[in-house]
MARMARVEX-648584 format. One line per field, with one value per residue (C-alpha): x, y, z; residue in three letters. Coordinates in steps of 0.5 Angstrom, whole numbers, always signed. Layout:
BEGIN
c1	(X/...);
c2	(Y/...);
c3	(Z/...);
res	(ala/...);
END
This chain:
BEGIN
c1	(+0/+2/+3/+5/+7/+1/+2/+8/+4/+9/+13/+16/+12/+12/+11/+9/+6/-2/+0/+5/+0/-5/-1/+2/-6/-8/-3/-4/+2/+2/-5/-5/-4/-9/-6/-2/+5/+8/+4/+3/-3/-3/-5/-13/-13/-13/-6/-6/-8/-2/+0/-3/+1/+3/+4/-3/-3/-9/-13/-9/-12/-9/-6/-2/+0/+4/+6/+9/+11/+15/+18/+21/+23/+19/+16/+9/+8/+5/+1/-6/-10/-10/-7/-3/+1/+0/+5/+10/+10/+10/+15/+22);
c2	(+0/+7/+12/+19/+22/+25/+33/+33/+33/+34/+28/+22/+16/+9/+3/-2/-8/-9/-10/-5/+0/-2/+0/+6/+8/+6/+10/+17/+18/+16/+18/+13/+16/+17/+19/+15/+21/+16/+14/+7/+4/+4/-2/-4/+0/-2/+0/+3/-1/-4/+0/-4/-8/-3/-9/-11/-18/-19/-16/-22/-28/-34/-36/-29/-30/-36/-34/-28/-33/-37/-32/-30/-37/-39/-45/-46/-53/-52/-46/-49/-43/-35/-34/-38/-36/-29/-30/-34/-27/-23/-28/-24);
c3	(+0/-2/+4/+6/+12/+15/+13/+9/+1/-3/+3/+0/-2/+1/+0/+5/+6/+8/+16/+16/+13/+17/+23/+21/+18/+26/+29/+25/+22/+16/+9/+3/-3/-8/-13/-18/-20/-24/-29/-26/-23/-15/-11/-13/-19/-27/-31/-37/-43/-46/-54/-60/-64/-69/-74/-79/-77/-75/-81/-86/-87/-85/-92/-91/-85/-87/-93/-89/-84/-90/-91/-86/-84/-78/-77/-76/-77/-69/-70/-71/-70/-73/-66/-66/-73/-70/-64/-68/-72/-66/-62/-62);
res	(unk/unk/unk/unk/unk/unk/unk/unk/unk/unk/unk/unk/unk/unk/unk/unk/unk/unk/unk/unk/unk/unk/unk/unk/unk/unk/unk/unk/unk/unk/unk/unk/unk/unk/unk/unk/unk/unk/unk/unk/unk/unk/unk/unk/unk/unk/unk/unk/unk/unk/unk/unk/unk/unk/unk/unk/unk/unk/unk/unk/unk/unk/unk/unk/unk/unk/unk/unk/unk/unk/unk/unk/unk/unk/unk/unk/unk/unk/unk/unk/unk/unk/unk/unk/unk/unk/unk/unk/unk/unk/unk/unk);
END
């Protein structure tokens, strides 16, 4: 859990485990923080949603995908679905 020194808004951040927290919580010192500074999601909430893949694979068909799989020499012979083939091509 993310808390701050109670009265200091600009205080550093930190974070600690939910025993921990409770504690602090209880003995007044400490406020969970809210707001989420960096960017990332804090304890309970939702992240980001991740970038789309800038690729079009998902609009080709499977014979496209093949082909293109073919040609880049990856080997499908365990793809067995659309999915499948896509995430040999996406693999790094």
């Amino acid at each position: 859990m993310r808390l701050r020194e109670k009265g200091k808004k600009d205080g550093e951040v930190v974070t600690l485990g939910w025993d921990e927290a409770q504690t602090a919580l209880q003995a007044g010192t400490h406020d969970v923080v809210n707001d989420a500074d960096d960017g990332r999601a804090i304890s309970g909430e939702k992240g980001p949603e991740p970038d789309p893949p800038a690729d079009d694979l998902d609009a080709k068909t499977n014979a496209e995908l093949e082909a293109l799989a073919k040609e880049r020499g990856l080997d499908t012979s365990r793809a067995k679905t659309k999915a499948d083939l896509i995430a040999v091509l996406r693999k790094p």
